[in-house]
Short mmCIF file of the C-alpha atoms (twelve columns), coordinates in Angstrom:
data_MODEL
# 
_entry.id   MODEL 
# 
loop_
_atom_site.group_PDB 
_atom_site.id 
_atom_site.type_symbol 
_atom_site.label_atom_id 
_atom_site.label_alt_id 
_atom_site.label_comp_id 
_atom_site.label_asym_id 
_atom_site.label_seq_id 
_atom_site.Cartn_x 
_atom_site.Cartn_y 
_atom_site.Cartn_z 
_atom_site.pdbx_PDB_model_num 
ATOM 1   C CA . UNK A 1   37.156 53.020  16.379 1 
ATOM 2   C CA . UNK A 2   35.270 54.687  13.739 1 
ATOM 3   C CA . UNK A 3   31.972 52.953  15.278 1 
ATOM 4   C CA . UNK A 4   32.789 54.844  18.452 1 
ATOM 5   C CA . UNK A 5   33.515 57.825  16.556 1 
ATOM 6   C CA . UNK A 6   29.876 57.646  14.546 1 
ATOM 7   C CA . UNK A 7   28.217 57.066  17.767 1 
ATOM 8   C CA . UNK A 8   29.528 60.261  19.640 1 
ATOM 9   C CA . UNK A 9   28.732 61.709  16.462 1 
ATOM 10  C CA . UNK A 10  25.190 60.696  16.666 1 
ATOM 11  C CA . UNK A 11  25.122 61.602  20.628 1 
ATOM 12  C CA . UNK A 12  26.645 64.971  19.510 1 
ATOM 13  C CA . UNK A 13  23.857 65.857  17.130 1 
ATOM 14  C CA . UNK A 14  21.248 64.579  19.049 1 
ATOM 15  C CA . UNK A 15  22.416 67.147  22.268 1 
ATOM 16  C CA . UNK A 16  22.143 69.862  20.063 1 
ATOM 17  C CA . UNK A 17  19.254 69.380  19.032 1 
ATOM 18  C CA . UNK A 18  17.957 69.445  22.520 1 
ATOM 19  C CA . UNK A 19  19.995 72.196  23.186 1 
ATOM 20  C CA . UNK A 20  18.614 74.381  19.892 1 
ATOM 21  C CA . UNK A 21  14.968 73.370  21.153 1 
ATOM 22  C CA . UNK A 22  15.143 74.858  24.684 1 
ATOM 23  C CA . UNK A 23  17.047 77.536  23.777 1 
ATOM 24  C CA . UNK A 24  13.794 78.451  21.126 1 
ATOM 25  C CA . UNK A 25  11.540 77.198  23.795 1 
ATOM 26  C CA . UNK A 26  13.360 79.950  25.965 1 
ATOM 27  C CA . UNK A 27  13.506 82.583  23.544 1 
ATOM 28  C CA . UNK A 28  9.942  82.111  22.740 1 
ATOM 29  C CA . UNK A 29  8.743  82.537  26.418 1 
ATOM 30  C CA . UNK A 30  10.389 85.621  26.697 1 
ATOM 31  C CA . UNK A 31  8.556  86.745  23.839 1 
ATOM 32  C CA . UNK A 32  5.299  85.986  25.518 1 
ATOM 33  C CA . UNK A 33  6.197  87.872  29.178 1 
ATOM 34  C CA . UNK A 34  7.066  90.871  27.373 1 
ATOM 35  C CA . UNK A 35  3.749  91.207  25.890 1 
ATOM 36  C CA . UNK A 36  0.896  89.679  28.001 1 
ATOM 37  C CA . UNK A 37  -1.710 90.069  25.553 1 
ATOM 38  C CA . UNK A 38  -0.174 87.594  22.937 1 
ATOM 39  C CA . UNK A 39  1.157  84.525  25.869 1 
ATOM 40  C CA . UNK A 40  1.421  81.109  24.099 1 
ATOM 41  C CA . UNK A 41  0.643  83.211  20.915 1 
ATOM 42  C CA . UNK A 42  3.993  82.249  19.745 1 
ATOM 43  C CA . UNK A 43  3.355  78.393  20.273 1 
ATOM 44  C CA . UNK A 44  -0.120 78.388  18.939 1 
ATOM 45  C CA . UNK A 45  0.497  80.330  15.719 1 
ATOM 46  C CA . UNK A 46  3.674  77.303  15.470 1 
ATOM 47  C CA . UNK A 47  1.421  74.743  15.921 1 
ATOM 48  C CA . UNK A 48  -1.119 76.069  13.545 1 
ATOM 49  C CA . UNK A 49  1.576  76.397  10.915 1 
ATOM 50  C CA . UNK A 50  3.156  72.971  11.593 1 
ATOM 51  C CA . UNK A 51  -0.735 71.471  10.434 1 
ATOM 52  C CA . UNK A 52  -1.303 73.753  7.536  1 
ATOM 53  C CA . UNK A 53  2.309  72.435  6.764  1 
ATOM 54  C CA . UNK A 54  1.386  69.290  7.039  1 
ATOM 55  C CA . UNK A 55  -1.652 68.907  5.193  1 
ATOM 56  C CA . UNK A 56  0.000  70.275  2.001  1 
ATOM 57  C CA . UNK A 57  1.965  67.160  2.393  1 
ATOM 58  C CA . UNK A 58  5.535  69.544  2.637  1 
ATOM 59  C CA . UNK A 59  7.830  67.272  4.532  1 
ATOM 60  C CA . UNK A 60  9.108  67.020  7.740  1 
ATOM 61  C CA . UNK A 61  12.174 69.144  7.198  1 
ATOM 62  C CA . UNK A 62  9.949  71.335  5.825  1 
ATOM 63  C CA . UNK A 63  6.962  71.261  8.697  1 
ATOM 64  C CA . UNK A 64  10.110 71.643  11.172 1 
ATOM 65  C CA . UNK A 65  11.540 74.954  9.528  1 
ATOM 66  C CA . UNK A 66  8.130  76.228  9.884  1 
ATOM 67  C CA . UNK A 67  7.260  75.306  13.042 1 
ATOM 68  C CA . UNK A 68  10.540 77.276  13.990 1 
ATOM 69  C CA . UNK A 69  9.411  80.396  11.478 1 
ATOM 70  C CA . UNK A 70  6.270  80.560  13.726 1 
ATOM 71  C CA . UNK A 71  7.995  80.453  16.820 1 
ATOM 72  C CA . UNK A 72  9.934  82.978  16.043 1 
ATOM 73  C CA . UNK A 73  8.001  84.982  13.819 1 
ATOM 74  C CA . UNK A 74  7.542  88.445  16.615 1 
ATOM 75  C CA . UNK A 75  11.385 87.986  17.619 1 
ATOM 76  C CA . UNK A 76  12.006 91.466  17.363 1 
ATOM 77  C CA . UNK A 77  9.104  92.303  19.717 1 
ATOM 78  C CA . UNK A 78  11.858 91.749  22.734 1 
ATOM 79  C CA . UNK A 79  14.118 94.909  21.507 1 
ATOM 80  C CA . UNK A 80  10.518 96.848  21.488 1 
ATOM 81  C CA . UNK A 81  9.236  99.140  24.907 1 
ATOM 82  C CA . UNK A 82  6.758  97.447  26.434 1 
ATOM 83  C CA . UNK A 83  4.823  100.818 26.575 1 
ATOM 84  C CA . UNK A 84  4.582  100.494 22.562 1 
ATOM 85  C CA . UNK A 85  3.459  97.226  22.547 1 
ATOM 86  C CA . UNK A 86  0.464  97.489  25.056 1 
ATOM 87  C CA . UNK A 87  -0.262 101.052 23.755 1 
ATOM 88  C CA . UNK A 88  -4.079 100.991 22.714 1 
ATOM 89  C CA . UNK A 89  -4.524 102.895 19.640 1 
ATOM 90  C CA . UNK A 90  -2.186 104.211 16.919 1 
ATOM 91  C CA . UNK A 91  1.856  104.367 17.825 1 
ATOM 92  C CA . UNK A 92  3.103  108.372 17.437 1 
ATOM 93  C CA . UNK A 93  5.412  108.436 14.380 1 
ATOM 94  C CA . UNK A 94  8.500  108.233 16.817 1 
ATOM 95  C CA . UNK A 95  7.298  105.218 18.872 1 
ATOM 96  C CA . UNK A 96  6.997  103.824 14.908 1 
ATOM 97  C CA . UNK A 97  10.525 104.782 14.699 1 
ATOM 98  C CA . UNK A 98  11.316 103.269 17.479 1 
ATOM 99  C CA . UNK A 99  9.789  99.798  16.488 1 
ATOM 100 C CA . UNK A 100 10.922 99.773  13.253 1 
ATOM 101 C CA . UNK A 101 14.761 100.022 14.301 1 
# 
């Protein structure tokens, strides 16, 4: 019984895991459409992390957390108008505004 019990368990945790992964992996590519000047920069600045991580011998909870900070790290590009982030040159003080809500 409880061996059953620990083994769902373990199934359990290992879905979600797949589950939180594509859902970044998602979340992430969404990131890169909305700006196609920065696609896979998401990934790559990840990856980069994850090594740098790595080699200052931080461990793998550690490299993981990371990894996901990278990922993540322009999130809050997706609530942003695309005409602000391909703008070339400076942002008027209300398109600032309007990234910094």
């Amino acid at each position: 019984m409880l061996e059953n019990l620990l083994s769902e368990l373990a199934g359990m945790q290992y879905s979600k895991g797949l589950l939180e992964q594509a859902f970044l992996l998602t979340l992430t590519a969404l990131m890169d459409l909305r700006d196609s000047h920065t696609a896979t920069h998401s990934k790559n600045v990840a990856d980069y992390s994850k090594i740098i991580a790595r080699e200052m011998g931080l461990s793998i909870d550690d490299q993981k957390a990371i990894y996901l900070a990278g990922l993540l790290h322009d999130v809050g590009k997706i609530g942003v108008p695309r005409s602000s982030l391909s703008k070339p040159g400076k942002l008027t003080d209300e398109e600032l505004r309007e990234v910094h809500k």
